[in-house]
N, C-alpha and C positions, 0 to 999 in steps of 0.2 A: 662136411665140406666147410672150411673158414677161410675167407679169403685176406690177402692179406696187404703184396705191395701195389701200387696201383699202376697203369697204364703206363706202354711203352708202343712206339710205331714201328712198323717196319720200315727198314732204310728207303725203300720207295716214296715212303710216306700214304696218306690216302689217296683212294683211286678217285678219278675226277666225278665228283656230281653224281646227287641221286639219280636212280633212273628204277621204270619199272620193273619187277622181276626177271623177267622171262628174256628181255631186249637186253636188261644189264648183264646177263649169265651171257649171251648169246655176243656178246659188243666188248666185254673187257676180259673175263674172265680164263678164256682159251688163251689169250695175248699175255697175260700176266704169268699162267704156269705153264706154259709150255716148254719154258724152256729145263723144267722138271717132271715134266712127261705127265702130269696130272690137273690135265684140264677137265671142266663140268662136262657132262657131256648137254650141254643146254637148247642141241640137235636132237637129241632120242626122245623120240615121240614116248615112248615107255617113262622116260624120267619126266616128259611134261604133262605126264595125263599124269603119276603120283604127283605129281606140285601141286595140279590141282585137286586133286582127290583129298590132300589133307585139310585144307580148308574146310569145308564142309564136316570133316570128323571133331571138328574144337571140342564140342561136349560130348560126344563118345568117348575123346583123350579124358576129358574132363573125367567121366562116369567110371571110365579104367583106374585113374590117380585114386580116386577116392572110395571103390569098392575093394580094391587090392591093398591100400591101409588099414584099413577095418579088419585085415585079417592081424593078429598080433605077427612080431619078429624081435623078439629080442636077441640078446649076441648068444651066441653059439644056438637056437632054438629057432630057426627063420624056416625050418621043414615044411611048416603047412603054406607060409605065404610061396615059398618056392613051389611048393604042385599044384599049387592056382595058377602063379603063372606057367611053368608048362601047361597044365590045363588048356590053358586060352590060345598058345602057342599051336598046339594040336588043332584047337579050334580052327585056327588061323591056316590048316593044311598041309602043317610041319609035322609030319609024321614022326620026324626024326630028334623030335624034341628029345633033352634024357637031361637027368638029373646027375653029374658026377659024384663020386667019393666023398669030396670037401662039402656037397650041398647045394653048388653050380647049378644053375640052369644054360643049359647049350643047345643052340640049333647053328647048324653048319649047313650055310647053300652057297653057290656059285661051279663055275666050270672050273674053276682054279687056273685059268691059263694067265691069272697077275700077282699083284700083293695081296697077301691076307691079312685082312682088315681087323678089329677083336671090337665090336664096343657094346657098355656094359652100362646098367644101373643097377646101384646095390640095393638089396633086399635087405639088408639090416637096420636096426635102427638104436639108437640110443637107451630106449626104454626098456626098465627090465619086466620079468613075467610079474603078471597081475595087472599092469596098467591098462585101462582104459584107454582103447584107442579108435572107440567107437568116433564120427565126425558130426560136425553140427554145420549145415550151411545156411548164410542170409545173403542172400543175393549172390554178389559174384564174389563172396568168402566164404572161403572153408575152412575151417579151423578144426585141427585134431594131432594128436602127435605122429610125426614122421611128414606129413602131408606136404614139405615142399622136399625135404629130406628123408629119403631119396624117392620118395611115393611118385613125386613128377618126373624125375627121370623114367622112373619104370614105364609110368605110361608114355613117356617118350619112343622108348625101345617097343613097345607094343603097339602104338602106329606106325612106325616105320616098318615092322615088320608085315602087319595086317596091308599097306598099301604096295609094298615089293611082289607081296603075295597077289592079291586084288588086282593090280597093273602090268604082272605076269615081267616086273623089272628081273631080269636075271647078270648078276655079279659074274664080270669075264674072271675074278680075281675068286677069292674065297673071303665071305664073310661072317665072324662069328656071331650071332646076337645071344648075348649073356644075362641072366640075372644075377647079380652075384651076393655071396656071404661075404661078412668077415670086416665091411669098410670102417665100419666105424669103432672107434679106442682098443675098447678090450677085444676085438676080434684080429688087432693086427694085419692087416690086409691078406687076410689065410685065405681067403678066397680068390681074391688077383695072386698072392704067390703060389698059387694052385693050378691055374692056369699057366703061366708062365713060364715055372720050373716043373711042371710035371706033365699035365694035358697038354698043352703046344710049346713043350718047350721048343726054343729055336727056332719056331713056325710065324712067329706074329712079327709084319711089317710093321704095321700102324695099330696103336691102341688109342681106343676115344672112350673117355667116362662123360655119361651125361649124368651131372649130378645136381640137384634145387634148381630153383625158378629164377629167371635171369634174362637176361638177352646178350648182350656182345660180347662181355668179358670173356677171355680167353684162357685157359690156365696152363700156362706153358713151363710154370716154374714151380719145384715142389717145395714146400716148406716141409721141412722136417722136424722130428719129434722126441724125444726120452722121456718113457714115463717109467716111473717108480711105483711100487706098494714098497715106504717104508717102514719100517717097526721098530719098537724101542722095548725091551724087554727087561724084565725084571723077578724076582719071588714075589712079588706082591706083600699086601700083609692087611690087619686091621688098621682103620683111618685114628683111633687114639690108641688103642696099645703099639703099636710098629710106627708112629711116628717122629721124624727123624730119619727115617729109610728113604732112600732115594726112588724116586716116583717116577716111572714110564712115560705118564703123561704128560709130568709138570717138565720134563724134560723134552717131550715134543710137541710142548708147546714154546717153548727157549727155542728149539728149533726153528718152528714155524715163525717165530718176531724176525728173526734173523735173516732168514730167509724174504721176508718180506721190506725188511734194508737194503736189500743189495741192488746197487747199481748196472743197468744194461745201456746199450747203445737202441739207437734208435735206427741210424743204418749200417749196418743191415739191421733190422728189426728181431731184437729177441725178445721173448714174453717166458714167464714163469706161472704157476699156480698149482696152488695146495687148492686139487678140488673135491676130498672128500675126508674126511678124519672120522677116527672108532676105536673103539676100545670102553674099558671097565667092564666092572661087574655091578655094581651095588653103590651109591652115595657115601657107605659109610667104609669104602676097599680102597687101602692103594692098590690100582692095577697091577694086573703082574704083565698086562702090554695094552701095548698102545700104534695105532697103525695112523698113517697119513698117505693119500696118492696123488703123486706132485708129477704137474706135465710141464716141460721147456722145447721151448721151438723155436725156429728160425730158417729162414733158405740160406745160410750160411754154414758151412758143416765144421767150421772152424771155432766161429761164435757157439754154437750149439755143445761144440764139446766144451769152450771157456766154462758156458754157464753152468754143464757139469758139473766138473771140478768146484766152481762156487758154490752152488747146492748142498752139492758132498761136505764141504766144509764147514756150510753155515749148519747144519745136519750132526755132525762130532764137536761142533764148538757148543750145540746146543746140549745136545751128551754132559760133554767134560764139564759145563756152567752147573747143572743139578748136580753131580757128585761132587763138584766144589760144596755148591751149597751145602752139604750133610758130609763133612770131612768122617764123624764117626761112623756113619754108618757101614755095617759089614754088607751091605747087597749094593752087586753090582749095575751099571744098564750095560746092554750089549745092544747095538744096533745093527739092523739086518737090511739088505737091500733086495727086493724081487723084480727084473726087469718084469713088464705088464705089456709095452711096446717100443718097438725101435722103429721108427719111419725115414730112410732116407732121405737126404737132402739131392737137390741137379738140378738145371736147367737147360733152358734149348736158346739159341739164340732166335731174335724175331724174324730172322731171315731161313729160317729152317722152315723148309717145304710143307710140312703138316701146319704148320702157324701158317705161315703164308696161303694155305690151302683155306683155311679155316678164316682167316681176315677175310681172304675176297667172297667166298660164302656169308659171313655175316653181313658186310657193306651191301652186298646186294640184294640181300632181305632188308637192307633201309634202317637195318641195326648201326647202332656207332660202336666199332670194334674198339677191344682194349685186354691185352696181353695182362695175367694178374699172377701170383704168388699164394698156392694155397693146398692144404692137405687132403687131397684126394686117392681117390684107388690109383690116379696117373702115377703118384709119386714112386712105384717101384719098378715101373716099364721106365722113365726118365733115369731114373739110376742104374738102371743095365743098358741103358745108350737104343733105347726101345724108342722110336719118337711114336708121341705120346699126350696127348691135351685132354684139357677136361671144360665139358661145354654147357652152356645151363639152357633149360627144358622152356622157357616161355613163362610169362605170368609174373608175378612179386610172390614172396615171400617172407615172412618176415619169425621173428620167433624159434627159431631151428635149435632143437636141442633139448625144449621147454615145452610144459603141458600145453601152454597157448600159442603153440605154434599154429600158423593160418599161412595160407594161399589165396591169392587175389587172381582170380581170373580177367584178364586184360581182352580186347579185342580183338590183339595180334597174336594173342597165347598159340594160335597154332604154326608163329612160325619157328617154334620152338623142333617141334618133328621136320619143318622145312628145312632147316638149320641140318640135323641129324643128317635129313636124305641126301643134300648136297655135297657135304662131309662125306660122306659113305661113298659116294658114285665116282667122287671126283677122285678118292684114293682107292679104290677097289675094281674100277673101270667098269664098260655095262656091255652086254654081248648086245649087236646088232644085229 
């Protein structure tokens, strides 16, 4: 998850003055969405005895985040950390827990007489196999890889479900609680477009990703993505008999200068990066290839494609510069292009009832709301007209992506599943 543009309000603006939990759900929050049929229910005894029930879980949330990262998940390989959580899911009294096709964890409850709700934390992580991702805690930090991404959403989805269960809350609507594969780069969102176009195609009203540690931001708007593996190829040859031959690498690296010239706008905000380069054989070889994998983003789907086309360019200009350099030589480069990922771009405006749903739930956990721009599992439910947000789990985080990634356990860290319950009840309705 990276977030991106910052805060926007809804046309209402904020709701007047803190208040306590229970009194504020009960005094503004019915008044505010009713007139979208999705008020808290902040009357059902069932949703106030889970309000309170998750309090007291803070470090069982805690002990979940950080026993469930310990298991490895790298991208396409997240099988073991998935039948842990089923595991616990069962624990939890979910018989019906299962594991789908793509890798999905699914548990389906409610009487289904409303919307079906879908929300999710992914089980994948950045890292690939071999890493260490044993954690280390000193005080209220934990450091380990994955640990705010997405380790804390998980345990998000796993007290909201332990206390649904525990408080006997039953969904008048139908609720999915998901672990999922696939979020992050190289998985492509295979495990939300798995869901969405195959498991419930057609079925999901509202989809919620709770994803890293956070409190009010909101993520209603997707940034979107193009990533490339590209290659530059060649015969190769020896570095003193065959030189003069036009070289793979020395050509993307011409590429990659070039690439790193080019001019973007600021808004809408586009970024570029060459975040991995490979290739040779040996100090004393010209390569016969040479590979680069270059990500461009933006919540702009018009800019995202500009900066395409730029790329593309700076990419064949950098080509065409090395065979300039060695007019005589008889070897060609050919360059090759492998999409790796395609992420949509959409947004929702701030007056769209799941935002607006999701605003008056934070303000009245004493959170300061703020509507953001960012690449999430949301971004493919937003681009099929899915409404759709992505919510963060409680806590700081700092680090994400990087061996020293760490989680700061905060004092209000559990209103991170408070957040979730709210969310869930007010769009999924509660049988009385």
């Amino acid at each position: 998850m990276h977030s991106n543009t910052p805060h926007h309000s809804p046309s209402t603006g904020r709701l007047a003055g803190p208040a306590r939990l229970l009194s504020a759900l009960s005094l503004f929050v019915p008044a505010l969405l009713s007139a979208q049929g999705m008020a808290i229910p902040s009357d059902d005894p069932a949703v106030r005895r889970a309000m309170s029930a998750i309090q007291p879980l803070q470090s069982w949330t805690l002990e979940q985040q950080i026993s469930i990262c310990e298991i490895p998940a790298p991208p396409f390989k997240e099988r073991a950390r998935a039948e842990e959580f089923k595991r616990r899911m069962i624990a939890f009294g979910y018989t019906n827990a299962r594991i789908d096709s793509e890798g999905n964890v699914i548990v389906e409850i409610g009487r289904g007489d409303g919307p079906t709700v879908l929300i999710t934390g992914h089980l994948d992580t950045v890292f690939p196999e071999g890493t260490d991702v044993r954690t280390t805690r000193t005080g209220d930090r934990v450091a380990g890889p994955g640990i705010g991404d997405d380790c804390r959403g998980l345990a998000v989805v796993l007290t909201l479900a332990k206390v649904l269960k525990d408080q006997r809350v039953e969904p008048k609507g139908r609720l999915i609680m998901v672990g999922n594969v696939g979020e992050e780069g190289p998985g492509n969102l295979r495990g939300v477009r798995h869901l969405l176009t195959k498991e419930f195609a057609g079925k999901i009203d509202y989809f919620i990703s709770v994803d890293g540690a956070g409190s009010g931001a909101i993520t209603s708007r997707a940034v979107g993505s193009h990533r490339y593996l590209v290659s530059f190829e060649g015969p190769g040859g020896h570095s003193y008999g065959a030189f003069g031959m036009t070289n793979p690498m020395h050509a993307m690296g011409r590429a990659i200068a070039n690439i790193a010239d080019i001019q973007v706008p600021t808004r809408p905000k586009v970024t570029f990066n060459v975040g991995i380069v490979r290739g040779g054989t040996s100090v004393n070889t010209i390569t016969p290839s040479a590979q680069m994998e270059i990500d461009m983003r933006s919540e702009s789907a018009t800019e995202l494609s500009a900066i395409d086309v730029k790329i593309r360019a700076a990419v064949e200009a950098g080509a065409a510069a090395e065979r300039a350099r060695w007019p005589n030589s008889r070897a060609g480069i050919t360059v090759k292009y492998d999409t790796i990922g395609i992420r949509p771009t959409g947004g929702q405006s701030d007056d769209a009832p799941i935002v607006r749903t999701a605003w008056a739930a934070v303000e009245a956990l004493d959170w300061l709301p703020a509507t953001v721009a960012s690449s999430t599992d949301a971004n493919l439910p937003i681009a099929m007209g899915i409404p759709a947000i992505t919510i963060n789990g409680g806590g700081v985080s700092t680090g994400a992506h990087g061996t020293e990634e760490a989680y700061r356990e905060l004092p209000d860290s559990y209103k991170g599943p408070q957040l979730a319950l709210l969310l869930v009840t007010a769009l999924v309705g509660v049988v009385r």
